[in-house]
C-alpha positions in Angstrom: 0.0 0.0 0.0 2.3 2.2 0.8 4.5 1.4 -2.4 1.3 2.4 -4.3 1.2 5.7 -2.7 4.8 6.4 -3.4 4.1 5.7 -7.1 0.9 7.6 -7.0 2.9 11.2 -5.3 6.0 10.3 -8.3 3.4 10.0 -11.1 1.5 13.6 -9.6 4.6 15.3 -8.9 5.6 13.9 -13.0 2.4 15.2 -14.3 2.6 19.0 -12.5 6.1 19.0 -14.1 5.0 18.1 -17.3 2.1 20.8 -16.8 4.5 23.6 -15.7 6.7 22.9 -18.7 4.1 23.3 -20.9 3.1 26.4 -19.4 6.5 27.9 -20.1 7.2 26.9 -23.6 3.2 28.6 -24.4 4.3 31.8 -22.6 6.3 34.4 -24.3 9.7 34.1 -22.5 11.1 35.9 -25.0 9.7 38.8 -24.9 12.0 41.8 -23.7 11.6 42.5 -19.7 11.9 46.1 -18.8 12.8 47.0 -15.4 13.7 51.0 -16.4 10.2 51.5 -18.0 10.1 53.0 -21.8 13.7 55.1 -21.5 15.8 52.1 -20.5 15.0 50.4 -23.5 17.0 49.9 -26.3 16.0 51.1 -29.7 15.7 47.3 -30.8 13.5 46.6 -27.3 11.5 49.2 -28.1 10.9 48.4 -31.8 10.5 44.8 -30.9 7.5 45.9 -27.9 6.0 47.9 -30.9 5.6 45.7 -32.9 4.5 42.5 -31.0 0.8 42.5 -31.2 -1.1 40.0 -28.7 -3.4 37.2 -30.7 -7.1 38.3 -31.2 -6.5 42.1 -31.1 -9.4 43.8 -32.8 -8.2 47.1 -35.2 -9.7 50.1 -35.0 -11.4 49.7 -37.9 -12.9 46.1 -36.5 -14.0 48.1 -33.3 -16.0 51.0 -35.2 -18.0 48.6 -37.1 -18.8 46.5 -34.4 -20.0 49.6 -32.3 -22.2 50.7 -35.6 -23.7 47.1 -35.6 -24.7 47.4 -31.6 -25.8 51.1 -32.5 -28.1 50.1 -35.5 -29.7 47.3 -33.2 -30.8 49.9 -30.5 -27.8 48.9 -28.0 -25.2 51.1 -26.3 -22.2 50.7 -24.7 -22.4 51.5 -21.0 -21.4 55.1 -20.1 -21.2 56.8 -16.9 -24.1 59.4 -16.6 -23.2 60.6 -13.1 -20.3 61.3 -11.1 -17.3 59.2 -10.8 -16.6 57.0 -7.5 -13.6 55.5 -6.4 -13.8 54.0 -2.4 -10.8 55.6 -0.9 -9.5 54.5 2.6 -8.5 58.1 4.0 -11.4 57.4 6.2 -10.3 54.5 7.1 -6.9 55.2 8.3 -8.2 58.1 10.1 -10.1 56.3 12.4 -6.8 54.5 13.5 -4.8 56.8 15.2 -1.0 57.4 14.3 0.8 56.7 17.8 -1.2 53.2 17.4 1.2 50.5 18.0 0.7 47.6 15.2 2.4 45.1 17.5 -0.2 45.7 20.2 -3.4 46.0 17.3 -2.0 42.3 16.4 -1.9 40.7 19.7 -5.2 41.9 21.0 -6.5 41.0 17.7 -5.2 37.5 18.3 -6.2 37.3 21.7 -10.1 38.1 20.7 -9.3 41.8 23.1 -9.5 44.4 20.3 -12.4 47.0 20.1 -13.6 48.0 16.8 -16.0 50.9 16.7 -18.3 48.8 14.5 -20.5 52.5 14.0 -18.0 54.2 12.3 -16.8 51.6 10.2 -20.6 50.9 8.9 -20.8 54.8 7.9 -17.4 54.3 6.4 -18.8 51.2 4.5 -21.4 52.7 3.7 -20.2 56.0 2.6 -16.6 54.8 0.6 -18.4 51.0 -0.7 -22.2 51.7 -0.5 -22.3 53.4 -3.8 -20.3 51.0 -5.7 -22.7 48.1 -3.9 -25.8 50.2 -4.9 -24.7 50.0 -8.6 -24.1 46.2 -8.4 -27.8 45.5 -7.1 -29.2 48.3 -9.8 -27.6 45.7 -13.0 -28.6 42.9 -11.1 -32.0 43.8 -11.2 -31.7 45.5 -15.0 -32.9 49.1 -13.5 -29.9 50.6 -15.6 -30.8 48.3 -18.7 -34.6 49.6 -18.9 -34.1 52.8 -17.2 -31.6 54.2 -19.2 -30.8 51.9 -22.1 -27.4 50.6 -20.7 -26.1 53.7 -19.4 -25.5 53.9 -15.3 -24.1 55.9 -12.8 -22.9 55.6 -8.8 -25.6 56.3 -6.3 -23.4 58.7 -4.2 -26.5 60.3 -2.5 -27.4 57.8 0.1 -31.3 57.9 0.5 -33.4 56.8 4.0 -37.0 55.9 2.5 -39.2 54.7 4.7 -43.2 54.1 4.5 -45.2 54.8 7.8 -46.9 51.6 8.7 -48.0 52.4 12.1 -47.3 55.0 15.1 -44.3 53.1 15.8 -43.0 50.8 12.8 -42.1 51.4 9.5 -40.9 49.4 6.5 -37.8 50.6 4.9 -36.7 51.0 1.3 -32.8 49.6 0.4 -32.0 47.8 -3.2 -34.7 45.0 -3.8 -36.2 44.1 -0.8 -40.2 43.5 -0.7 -42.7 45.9 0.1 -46.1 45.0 0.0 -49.0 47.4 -1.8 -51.0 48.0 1.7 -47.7 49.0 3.0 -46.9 51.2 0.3 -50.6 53.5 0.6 -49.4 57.0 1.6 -45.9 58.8 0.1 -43.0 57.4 2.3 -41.0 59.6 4.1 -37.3 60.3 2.7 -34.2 61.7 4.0 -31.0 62.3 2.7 -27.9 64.7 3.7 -27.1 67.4 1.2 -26.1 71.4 0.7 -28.8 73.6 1.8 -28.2 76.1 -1.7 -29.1 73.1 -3.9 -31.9 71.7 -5.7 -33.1 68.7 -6.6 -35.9 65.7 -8.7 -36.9 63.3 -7.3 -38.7 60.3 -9.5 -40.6 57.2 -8.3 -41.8 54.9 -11.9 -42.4 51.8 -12.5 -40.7 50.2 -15.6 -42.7 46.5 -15.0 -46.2 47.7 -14.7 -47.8 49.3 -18.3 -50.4 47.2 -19.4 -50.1 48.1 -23.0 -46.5 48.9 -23.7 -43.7 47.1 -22.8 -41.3 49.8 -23.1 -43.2 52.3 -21.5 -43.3 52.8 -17.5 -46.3 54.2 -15.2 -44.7 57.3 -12.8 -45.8 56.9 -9.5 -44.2 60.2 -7.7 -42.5 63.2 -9.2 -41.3 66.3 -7.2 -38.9 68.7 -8.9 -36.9 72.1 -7.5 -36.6 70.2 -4.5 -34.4 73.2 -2.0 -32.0 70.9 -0.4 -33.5 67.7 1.1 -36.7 69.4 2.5 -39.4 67.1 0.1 -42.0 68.8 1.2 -40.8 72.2 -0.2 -40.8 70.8 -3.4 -43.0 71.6 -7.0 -45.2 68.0 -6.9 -45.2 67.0 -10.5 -47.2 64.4 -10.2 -49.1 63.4 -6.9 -48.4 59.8 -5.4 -50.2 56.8 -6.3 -49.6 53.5 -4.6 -48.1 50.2 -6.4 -51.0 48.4 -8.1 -49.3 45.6 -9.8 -52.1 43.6 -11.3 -52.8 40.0 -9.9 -50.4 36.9 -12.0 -48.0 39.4 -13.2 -45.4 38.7 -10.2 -43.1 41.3 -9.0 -42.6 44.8 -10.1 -39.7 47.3 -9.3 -40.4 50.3 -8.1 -37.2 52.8 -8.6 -36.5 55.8 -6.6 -34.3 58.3 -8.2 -32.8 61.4 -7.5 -31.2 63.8 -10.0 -29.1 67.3 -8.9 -30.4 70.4 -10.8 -27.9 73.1 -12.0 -30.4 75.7 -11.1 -34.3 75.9 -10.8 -36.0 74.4 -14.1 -38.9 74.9 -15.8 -41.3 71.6 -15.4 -44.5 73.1 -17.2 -44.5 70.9 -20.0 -44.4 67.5 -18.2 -46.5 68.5 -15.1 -49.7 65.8 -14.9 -52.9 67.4 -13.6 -53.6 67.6 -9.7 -54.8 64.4 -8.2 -53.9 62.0 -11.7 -55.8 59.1 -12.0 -55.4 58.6 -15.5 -53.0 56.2 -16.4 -52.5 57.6 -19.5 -51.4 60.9 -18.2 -48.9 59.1 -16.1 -47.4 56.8 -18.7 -43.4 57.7 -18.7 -40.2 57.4 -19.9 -37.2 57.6 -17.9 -34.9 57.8 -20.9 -37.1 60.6 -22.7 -37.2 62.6 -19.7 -33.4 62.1 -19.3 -32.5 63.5 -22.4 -34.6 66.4 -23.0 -32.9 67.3 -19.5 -29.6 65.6 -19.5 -27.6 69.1 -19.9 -29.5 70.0 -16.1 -29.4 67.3 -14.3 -27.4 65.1 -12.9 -28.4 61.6 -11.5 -27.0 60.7 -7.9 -29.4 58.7 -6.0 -30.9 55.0 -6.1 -33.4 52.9 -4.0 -35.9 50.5 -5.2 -38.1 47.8 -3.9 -40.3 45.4 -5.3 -43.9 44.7 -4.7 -46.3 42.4 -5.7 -50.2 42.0 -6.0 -52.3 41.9 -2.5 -56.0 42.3 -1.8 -55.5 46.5 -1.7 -54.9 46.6 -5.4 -58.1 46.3 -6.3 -59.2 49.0 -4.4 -56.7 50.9 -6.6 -58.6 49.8 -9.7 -62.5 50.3 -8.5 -62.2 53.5 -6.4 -58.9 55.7 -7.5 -58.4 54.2 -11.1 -62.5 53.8 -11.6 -61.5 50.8 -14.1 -62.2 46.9 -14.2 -59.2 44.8 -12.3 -56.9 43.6 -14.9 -55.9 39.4 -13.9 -53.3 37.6 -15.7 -52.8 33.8 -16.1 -49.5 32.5 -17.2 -50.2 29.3 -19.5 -48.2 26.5 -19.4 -46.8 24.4 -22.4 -48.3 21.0 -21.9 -45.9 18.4 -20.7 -44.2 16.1 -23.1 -44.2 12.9 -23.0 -42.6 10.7 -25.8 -44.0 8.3 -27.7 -45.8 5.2 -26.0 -43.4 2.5 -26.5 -44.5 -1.3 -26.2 -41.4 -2.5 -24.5 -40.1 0.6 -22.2 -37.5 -1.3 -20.7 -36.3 -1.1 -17.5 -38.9 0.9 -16.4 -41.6 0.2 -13.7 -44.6 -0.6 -15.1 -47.4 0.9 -13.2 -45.8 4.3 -13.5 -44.9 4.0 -17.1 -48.1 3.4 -17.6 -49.7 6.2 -15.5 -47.5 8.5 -17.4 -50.1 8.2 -20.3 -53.8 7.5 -19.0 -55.8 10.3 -18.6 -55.5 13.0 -15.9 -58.9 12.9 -15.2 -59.1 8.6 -14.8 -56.4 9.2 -12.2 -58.2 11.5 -10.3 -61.0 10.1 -10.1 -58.9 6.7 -9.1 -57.7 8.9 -6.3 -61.2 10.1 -5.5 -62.7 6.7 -5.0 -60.3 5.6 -2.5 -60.5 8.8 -0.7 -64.5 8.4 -0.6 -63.9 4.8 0.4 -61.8 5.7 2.7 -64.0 8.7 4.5 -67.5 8.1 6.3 -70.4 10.5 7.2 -70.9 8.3 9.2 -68.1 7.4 11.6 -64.8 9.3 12.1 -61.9 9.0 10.3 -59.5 6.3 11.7 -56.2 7.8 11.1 -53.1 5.7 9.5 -51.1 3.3 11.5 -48.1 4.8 13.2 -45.8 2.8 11.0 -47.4 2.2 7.9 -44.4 0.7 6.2 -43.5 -1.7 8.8 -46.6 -4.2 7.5 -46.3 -4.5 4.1 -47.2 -7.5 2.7 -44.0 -9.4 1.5 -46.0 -11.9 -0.8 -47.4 -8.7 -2.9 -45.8 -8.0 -6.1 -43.2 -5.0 -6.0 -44.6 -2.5 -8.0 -48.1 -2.9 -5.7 -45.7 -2.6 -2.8 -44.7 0.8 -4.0 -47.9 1.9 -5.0 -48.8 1.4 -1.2 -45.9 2.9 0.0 -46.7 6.3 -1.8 -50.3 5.9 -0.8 -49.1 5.6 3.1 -46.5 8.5 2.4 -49.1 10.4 0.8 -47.0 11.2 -2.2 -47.5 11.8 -6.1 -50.7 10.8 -6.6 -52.0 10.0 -3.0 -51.2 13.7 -1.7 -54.6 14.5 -1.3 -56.0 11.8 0.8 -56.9 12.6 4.2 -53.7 12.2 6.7 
């Protein structure tokens, strides 16, 4: 045995070698190194760097025409909108102060003794990484892709959105997380820290919920010329209106955005009428809005949740919207089975052959036994602590298993009383 092992570690070590060696004949050992950067080259190295091009390099010419092929199918390549972020850890080393002795930070570390303010490192987290994070969950969840057509930007405006459920609870608004419609009834409250002298838009739409047009979106909240991060001091645009995704439709994202104005703008021409309740008058389009006001504004805050139909919707529909409840009803492919064969095989009989009788003969197989097994008349005795335990042995197998599911109440059997 332990020969065998020996051989086994020679033959690994043998094939890592072998590996290795192949690695280094594919990689470019040739190639000049440069330890002095571009001046300590010689004009050979240098000609020699030039003119070494790496394997599947596109031209110029290439990369033009492929970006006029994405451009004549409607796509874009993704562009910063916003402001640039980098996470910097100034911050960080601040909070560690300079006379700190790393010897000592390392053995109470080790020894389970050092105190970490955990406060200040979850602003700093927040502050430095929360904006990068934000972006992450925003192409997770497409919100750049159907927002903007591919374009995105850094959420560097942290936003508190919360909606008032009660005198003493509330439910939040992050990146994603569920809010239900009845939670959702009245405008939330929202805070976020910025100059006093600035103003501000703020947008809440809907890019899941149109009914007729896919690429359109319903706005749900629009305040513009907002002074500094007082809300309520801002022009309302277009009043609130609750999520009403429609029932079978699943979830719908509801985006919060916040845009910084280079000075107070004229909203006249995409003001919707005091208390809208026409869905037509709040169809939108983020991206149309965008660019007729791209030169004055500046997006730099994101939060979105998602919600999904609940019994308050249709009290959208019949008393704010005055229209009929729209339903939807996903239908399924039928299952496929292939062809019937007349010698399946392996394959248990019973179920091969249940795989093709008639939906409706099962359940009304089903049916009988459950009737058979229910009285009006005297109680239901319940199953036998261990129903597997006293299985005839003389029955065939595959009747064996068919009891077995029926005591397991599986498959078929599911629905028989327990």
């Amino acid at each position: 045995m332990a020969a065998a092992m020996n051989v086994g570690r020679v033959t690994l070590n043998l094939i890592k070698t072998i590996r290795i060696t192949s690695i280094r004949n594919i990689m470019p050992h040739n190639r000049p190194k440069i330890y002095g950067g571009w001046d300590a080259m010689t004009r050979e190295e240098r000609k020699r760097l030039i003119e070494e091009v790496p394997e599947n390099t596109k031209s110029f010419e290439e990369i033009m025409k492929e970006e006029q092929k994405n451009q004549s199918k409607g796509e874009r390549l993704p562009v910063n909108i916003g402001v640039d972020h980098r996470p910097s850890r100034t911050l960080l080393r601040q909070m560690i102060p300079a006379e700190t002795n790393k010897e000592e930070l390392e053995r109470n570390a080790r020894n389970r003794k050092l105190k970490i303010p955990l406060g200040e490192l979850r602003d700093y987290a927040n502050l430095e990484y929360g904006p990068y994070l934000d972006k992450i969950m925003a192409e997770h969840y497409g919100i750049f892709r159907d927002l903007f057509e591919n374009a995105y930007f850094y959420p560097v405006v942290n936003m508190r959105i919360a909606y008032q459920y009660d005198e003493e609870l509330v439910t939040p608004v992050y990146t994603g997380n569920v809010v239900p419609p009845s939670d959702a009834k009245v405008e939330p409250i929202i805070e976020y820290e910025v100059e006093d002298d600035t103003l501000w838009t703020l947008v809440l739409t809907n890019p899941d919920g149109h009914l007729t047009d896919n690429d359109s979106e319903y706005l749900h909240w629009m305040i513009g010329n907002i002074p500094g991060s007082d809300v309520s001091k801002g022009e309302v645009l277009c009043n609130y209106l609750q999520p009403f995704p429609p029932r079978g439709t699943g979830y719908h994202r509801h985006v919060f955005l916040l845009f910084k104005q280079d000075g107070k703008l004229d909203y006249t021409s995409i003001k919707r009428p005091d208390s809208c309740t026409s869905l037509k008058d709040r169809t939108f389009k983020m991206a149309d809005f965008y660019a007729s006001y791209e030169d004055h504004l500046v997006p730099m805050g994101l939060s979105f949740f998602q919600s999904e139909y609940d019994d308050s919707v249709r009290n959208i529909y019949h008393n704010v919207l005055d229209m009929k409840e729209p339903s939807f009803e996903y239908v399924h492919q039928p299952f496929y089975h292939p062809p019937q064969a007349m010698y399946p095989g392996k394959q248990p009989f019973d179920r091969y052959y249940d795989r093709y009788r008639d939906k409706k003969e099962l359940g009304e197989e089903v049916m009988r036994l459950k009737l058979a097994m229910i009285s009006p008349f005297e109680p239901y005795k319940p199953k036998i602590k261990y129903p597997l335990a006293h299985l005839d042995g003389n029955k065939p197998s595959w009747l064996r298993r068919k009891e077995e599911l029926m005591y397991r109440r599986q498959e078929q059997f599911r629905d028989l009383p327990k």
